[in-house]
C-alpha positions in Angstrom: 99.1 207.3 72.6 102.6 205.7 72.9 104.3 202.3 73.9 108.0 202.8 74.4 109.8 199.6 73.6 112.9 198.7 76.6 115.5 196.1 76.7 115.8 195.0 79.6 119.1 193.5 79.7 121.8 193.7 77.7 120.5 194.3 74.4 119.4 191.2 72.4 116.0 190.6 74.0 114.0 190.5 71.0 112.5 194.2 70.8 112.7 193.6 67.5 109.8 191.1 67.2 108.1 192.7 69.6 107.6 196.2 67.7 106.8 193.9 64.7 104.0 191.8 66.7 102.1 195.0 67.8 102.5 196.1 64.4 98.9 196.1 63.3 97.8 198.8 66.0 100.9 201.0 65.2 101.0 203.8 62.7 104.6 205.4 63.2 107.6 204.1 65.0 110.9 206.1 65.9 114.0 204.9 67.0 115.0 207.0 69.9 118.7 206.4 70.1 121.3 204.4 69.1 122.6 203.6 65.3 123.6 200.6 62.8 125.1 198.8 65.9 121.6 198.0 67.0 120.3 194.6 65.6 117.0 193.9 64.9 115.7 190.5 63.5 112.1 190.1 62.2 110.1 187.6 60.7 106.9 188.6 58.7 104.6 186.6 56.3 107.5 183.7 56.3 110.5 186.5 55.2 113.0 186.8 57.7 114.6 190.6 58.0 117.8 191.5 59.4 118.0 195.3 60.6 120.5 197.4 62.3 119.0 201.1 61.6 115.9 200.9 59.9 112.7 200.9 62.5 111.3 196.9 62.8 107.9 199.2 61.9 109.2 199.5 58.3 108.8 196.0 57.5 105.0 196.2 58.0 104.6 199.7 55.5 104.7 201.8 59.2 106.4 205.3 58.8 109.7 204.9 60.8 111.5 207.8 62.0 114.7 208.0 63.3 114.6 210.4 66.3 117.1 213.2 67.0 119.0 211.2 69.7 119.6 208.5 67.0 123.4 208.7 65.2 123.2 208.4 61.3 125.2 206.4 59.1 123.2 207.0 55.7 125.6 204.2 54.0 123.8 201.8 56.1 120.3 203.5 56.1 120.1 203.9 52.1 121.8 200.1 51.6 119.0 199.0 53.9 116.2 201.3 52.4 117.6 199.6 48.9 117.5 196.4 50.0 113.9 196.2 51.2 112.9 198.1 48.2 114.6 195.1 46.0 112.3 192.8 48.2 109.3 194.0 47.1 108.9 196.4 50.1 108.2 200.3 49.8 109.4 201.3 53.3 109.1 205.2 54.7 111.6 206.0 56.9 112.1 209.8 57.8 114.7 211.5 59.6 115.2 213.9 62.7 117.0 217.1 61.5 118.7 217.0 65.0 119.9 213.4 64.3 124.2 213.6 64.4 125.2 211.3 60.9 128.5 208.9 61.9 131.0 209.5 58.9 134.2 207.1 57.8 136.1 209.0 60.3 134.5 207.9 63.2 134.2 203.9 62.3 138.3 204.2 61.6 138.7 206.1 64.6 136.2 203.3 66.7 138.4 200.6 65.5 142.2 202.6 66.5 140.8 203.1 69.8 139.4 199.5 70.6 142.5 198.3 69.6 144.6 200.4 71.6 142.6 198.9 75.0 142.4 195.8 73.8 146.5 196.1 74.5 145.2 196.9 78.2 142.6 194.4 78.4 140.2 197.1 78.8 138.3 197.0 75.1 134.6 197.7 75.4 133.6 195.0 73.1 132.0 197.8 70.4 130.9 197.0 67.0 133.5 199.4 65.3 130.6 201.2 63.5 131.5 204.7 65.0 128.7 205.4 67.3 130.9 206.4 70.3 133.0 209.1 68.5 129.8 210.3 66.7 128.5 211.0 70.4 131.5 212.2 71.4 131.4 214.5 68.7 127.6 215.6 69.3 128.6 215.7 73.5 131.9 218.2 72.1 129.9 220.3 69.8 131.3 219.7 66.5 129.3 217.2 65.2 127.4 217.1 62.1 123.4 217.0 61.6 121.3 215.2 59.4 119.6 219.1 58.7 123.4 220.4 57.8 123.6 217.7 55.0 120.5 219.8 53.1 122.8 222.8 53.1 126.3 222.2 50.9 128.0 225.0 52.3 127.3 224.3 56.1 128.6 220.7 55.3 131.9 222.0 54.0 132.5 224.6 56.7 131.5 221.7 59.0 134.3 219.5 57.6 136.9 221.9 57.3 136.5 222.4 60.9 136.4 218.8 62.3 138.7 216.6 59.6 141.8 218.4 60.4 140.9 217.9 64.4 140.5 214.2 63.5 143.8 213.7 61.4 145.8 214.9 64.2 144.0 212.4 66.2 145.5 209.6 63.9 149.1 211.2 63.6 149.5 213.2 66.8 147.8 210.7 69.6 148.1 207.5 67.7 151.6 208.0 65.7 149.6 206.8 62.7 149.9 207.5 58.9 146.7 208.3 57.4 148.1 207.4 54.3 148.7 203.9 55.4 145.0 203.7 56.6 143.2 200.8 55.0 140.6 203.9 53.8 142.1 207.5 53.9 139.8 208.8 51.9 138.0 208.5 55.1 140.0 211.9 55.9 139.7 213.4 53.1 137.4 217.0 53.4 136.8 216.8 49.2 135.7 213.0 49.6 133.4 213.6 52.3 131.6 216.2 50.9 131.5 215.2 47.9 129.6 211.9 48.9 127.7 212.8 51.7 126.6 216.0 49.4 125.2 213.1 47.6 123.2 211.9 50.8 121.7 215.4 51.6 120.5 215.4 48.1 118.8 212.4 48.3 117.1 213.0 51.6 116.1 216.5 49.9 114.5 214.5 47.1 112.8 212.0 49.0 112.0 214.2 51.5 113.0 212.5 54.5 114.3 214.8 56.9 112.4 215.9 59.5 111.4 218.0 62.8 111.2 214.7 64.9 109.5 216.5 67.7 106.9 218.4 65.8 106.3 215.5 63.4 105.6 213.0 66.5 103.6 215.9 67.8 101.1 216.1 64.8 100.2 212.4 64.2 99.4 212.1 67.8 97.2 214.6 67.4 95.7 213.1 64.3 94.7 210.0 66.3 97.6 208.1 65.4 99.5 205.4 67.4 103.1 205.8 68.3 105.7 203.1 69.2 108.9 204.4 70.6 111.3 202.2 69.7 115.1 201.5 71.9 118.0 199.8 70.8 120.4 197.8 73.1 119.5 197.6 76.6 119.0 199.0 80.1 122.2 197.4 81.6 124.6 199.2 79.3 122.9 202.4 79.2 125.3 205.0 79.4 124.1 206.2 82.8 122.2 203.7 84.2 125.0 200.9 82.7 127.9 199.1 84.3 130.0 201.8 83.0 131.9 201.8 81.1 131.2 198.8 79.2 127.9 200.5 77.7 126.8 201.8 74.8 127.3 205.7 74.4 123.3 206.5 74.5 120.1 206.0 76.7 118.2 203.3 75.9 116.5 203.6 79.2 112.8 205.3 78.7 114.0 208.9 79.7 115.7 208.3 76.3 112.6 208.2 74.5 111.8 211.3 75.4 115.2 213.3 74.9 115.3 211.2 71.8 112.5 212.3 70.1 111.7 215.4 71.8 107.9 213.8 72.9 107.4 215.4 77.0 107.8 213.1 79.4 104.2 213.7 80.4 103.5 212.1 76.8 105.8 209.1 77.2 105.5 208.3 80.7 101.3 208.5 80.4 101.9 205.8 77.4 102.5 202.2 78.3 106.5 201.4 78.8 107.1 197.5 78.0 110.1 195.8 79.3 111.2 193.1 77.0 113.2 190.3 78.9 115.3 187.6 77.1 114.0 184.0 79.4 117.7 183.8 80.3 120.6 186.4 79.3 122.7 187.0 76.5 125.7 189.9 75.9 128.4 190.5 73.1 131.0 192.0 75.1 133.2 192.6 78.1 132.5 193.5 81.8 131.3 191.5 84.8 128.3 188.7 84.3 127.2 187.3 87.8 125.2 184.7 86.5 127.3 183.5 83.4 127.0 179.9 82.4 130.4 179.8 80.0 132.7 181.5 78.5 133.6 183.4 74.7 137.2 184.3 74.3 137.8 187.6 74.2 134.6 188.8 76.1 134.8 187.0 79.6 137.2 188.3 81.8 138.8 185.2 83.1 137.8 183.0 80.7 141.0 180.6 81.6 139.1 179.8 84.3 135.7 180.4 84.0 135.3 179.0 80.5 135.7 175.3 81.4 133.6 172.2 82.1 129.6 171.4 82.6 128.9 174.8 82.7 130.3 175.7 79.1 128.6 173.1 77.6 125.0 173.9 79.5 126.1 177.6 77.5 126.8 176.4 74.2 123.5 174.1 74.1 121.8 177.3 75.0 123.6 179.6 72.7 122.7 177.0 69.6 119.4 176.4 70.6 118.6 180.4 70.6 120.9 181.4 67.7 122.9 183.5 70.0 125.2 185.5 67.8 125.2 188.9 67.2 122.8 190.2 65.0 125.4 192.9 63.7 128.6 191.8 64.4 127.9 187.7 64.1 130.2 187.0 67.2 128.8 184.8 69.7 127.1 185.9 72.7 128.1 185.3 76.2 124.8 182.8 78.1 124.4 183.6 81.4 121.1 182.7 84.1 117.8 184.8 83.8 119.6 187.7 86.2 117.0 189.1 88.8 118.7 191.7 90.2 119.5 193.1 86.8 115.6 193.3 85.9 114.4 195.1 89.1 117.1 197.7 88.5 115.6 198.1 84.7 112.0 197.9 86.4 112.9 201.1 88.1 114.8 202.9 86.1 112.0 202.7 83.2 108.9 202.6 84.8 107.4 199.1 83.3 104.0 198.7 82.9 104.2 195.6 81.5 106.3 193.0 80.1 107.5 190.7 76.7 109.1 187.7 78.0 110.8 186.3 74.8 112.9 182.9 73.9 111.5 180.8 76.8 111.1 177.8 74.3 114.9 177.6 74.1 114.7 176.5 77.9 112.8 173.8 77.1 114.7 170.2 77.7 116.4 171.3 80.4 116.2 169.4 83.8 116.4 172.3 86.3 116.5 176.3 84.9 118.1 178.3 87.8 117.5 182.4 88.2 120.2 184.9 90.0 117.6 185.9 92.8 119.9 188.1 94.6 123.8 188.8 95.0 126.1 188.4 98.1 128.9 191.2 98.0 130.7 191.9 101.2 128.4 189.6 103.0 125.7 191.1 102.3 122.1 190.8 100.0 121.8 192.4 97.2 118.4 192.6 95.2 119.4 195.7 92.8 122.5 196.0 91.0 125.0 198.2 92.7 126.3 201.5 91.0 129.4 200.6 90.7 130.9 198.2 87.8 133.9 196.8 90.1 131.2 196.4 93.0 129.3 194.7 90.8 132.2 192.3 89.2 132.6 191.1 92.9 128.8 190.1 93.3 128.2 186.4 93.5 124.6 185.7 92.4 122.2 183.1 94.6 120.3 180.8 93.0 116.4 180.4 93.0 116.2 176.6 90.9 112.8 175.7 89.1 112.2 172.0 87.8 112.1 172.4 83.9 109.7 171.8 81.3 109.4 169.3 78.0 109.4 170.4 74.5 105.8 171.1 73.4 104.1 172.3 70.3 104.8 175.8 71.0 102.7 177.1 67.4 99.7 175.6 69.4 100.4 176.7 73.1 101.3 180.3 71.1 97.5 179.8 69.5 95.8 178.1 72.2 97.0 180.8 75.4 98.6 181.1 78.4 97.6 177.9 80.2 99.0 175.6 77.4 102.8 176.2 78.6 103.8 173.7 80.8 103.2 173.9 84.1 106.6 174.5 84.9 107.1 177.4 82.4 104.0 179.0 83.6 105.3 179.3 87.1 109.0 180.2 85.4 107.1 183.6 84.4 104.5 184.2 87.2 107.9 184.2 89.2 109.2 186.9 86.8 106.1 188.9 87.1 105.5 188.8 90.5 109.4 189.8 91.4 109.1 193.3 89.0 105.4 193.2 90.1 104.5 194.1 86.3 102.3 191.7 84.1 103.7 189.8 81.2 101.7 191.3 78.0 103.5 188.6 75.6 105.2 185.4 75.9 107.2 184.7 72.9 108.0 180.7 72.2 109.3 180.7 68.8 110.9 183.6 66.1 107.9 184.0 64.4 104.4 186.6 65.2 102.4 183.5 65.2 104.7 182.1 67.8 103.6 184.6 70.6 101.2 184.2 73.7 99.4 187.8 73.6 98.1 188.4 76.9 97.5 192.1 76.6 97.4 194.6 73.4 98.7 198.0 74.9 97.2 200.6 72.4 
């Protein structure tokens, strides 16, 4: 069977951990979409693991496989793969054939083109690690596949064709001098092959690359457990997002299935878990109805909304929950647990149950207050609205709940759900009763043994 792993939110909910604490049950995991501007943190046996493309799985000797809707960057993915390996680890991670790889182009041309709205006040708030030209390659047809890099000649005709197109880009559009490019060699056919020639060869010898769809295909009919794993999160999915501040893939659950080339009859008869941060984080622009404070840069407005009680309620949350970007490092923006925002993810995914992560961070707090709903144009809103501009002119109304002390969370994680505090157990019976989808996990501290496991979906 399958259990597709959701954010929620906006990325940052702890999927990560998540992946890891079902681990045991779980015999392959595949990233579905996204690249090495995902972050994944996970603690195991006291280690903790930092991730941006390897599958969480990998840590606990799963197979990981990197799905066809996935974007490449094999620097990252062998630097990771060597780095495990130097910690004693002996991780098997394969590849979708189908899967586009990101080159040095596309990270130089990420970086030009934030920069350019960032004149405008219209950046997107990326990571710079190339995943939106490497989709906008795939989406126009020139991109380049994980299978073409077996194949020496199809990766030079490939690069004769789409360098030149790229160059111009710099010189013709941006008035730029690839010479004067911190790294030209990033445009440079001969370089490229000769180095990503390198990577094919090494995916040949290790043989890594794979048909995602009939490899998922055959351990499920083996017996074998599947974990479908998303990066980012629900509220910047490229369709189902507050476009266009989103990420360039689907991180929704349709996702999983485009992404791996699974049926939907196969994902969608699996379980689907939506993992919810106890409040909400983002590294980025675009509207937050419920934000506490501000982070220069990433608030619009942050003059004035920045200031006072409110950004100092943010930054005790943000320390208490290590809230900085697990790729990037840049602080996150703290904003209210925001209803409407779940029920839309509820929907759109298809949750049959939920991981409710980091609600020890809440802990101390006098009152912890949830958007319930928004008011836009005088009326009630319990869904977010299609729109990005509609929704930067939603005001969120507040449902308040007392809060809860500080407790030994490694014995309430040990001892079960009626150890939380009163008040934190009627925090998440709230949650679950407003997306009408049980909580399967409760997670009170970073590490597996700091999890309330309700429910084991395989």
């Amino acid at each position: 069977m399958t259990v597709t792993i959701v954010g929620s939110q906006l990325g940052d909910e702890g999927k990560g951990g998540i992946v890891d604490l079902y681990g045991d049950d779980v015999d392959v995991v595949a990233r579905y979409q996204g690249g090495d501007n995902a972050g994944h943190t996970v603690v195991h046996e006291g280690e903790t693991y930092k991730l941006s493309l390897v599958p969480s799985g990998a840590i606990r000797g799963k197979v990981g496989v990197l799905g066809n809707g996935c974007v490449v960057n094999p620097r990252t993915l062998f630097d990771e793969l060597d780095t495990l390996q130097e910690r004693g680890l002996d991780p098997d991670v394969r590849i979708a054939e189908r899967a586009h790889i990101i080159f040095p182009f596309h990270r130089v041309l990420d970086g030009i083109e934030e920069q350019v709205k960032s004149e405008s006040d219209s950046e997107v708030g990326t990571t710079g690690r190339g995943i939106g030209p490497t989709y906008e390659d795939k989406a126009g047809r020139r991109g380049i596949r994980a299978g073409d890099l077996l194949h020496p000649d199809v990766l030079r005709e490939r690069l004769e064709y789409i360098v030149p197109q790229k160059r111009a880009v710099v010189e013709d559009v941006y008035g730029m001098d690839v010479d004067d490019l911190e790294n030209p060699e990033a445009l440079d056919v001969e370089a490229l092959y000769e180095e990503f020639r390198d990577y094919g060869e090494r995916f040949a010898e290790e043989d890594m690359t794979v048909n995602a769809s009939v490899f998922l295909t055959e351990k499920m009919a083996e017996g074998k457990n599947v974990m479908l794993e998303g990066a980012q999160g629900t509220t910047i999915d490229i369709d189902h997002g507050n476009y266009p501040y989103v990420t360039s893939s689907n991180p929704t659950a349709g996702g999983a299935t485009t992404g791996t080339g699974l049926s939907p009859g196969v994902v969608g008869g699996g379980e689907v878990i939506g993992i919810v941060k106890a409040y909400l984080t983002r590294v980025g622009s675009g509207p937050l109805p419920t934000e506490l404070g501000g982070v220069v840069g990433d608030t619009p407005g942050y003059e004035e909304q920045g200031q006072g009680e409110n950004e100092e309620l943010a930054t005790q949350i943000r320390e208490e929950g290590g809230e900085y970007g697990t790729v990037t490092g840049r602080p996150r923006r703290v904003a209210w647990l925001d209803m409407p925002m779940l029920r839309h993810a509820a929907r759109v995914s298809g949750f049959t149950g939920l991981a409710i992560n980091h609600l020890d961070v809440l802990a101390g707090l006098d009152e912890v207050k949830v958007g319930d709903a928004y008011r836009l144009d005088g009326e009630e809103l319990h869904t977010l609205p299609a729109t990005t501009e509609e929704w930067g002119r939603c005001e969120a109304t507040y449902r308040t709940f007392d809060g809860w002390p500080e407790v030994d969370w490694g014995s309430a994680a040990s001892e079960g759900f009626e150890a939380l505090p009163e008040n934190a157990r009627a925090y998440v019976e709230y949650i679950e009763d407003e997306l009408e989808t049980p909580a399967y996990a409760i997670g009170v501290g970073p590490g597996r043994g700091e999890t309330i496991v309700r429910e084991r979906p395989f």
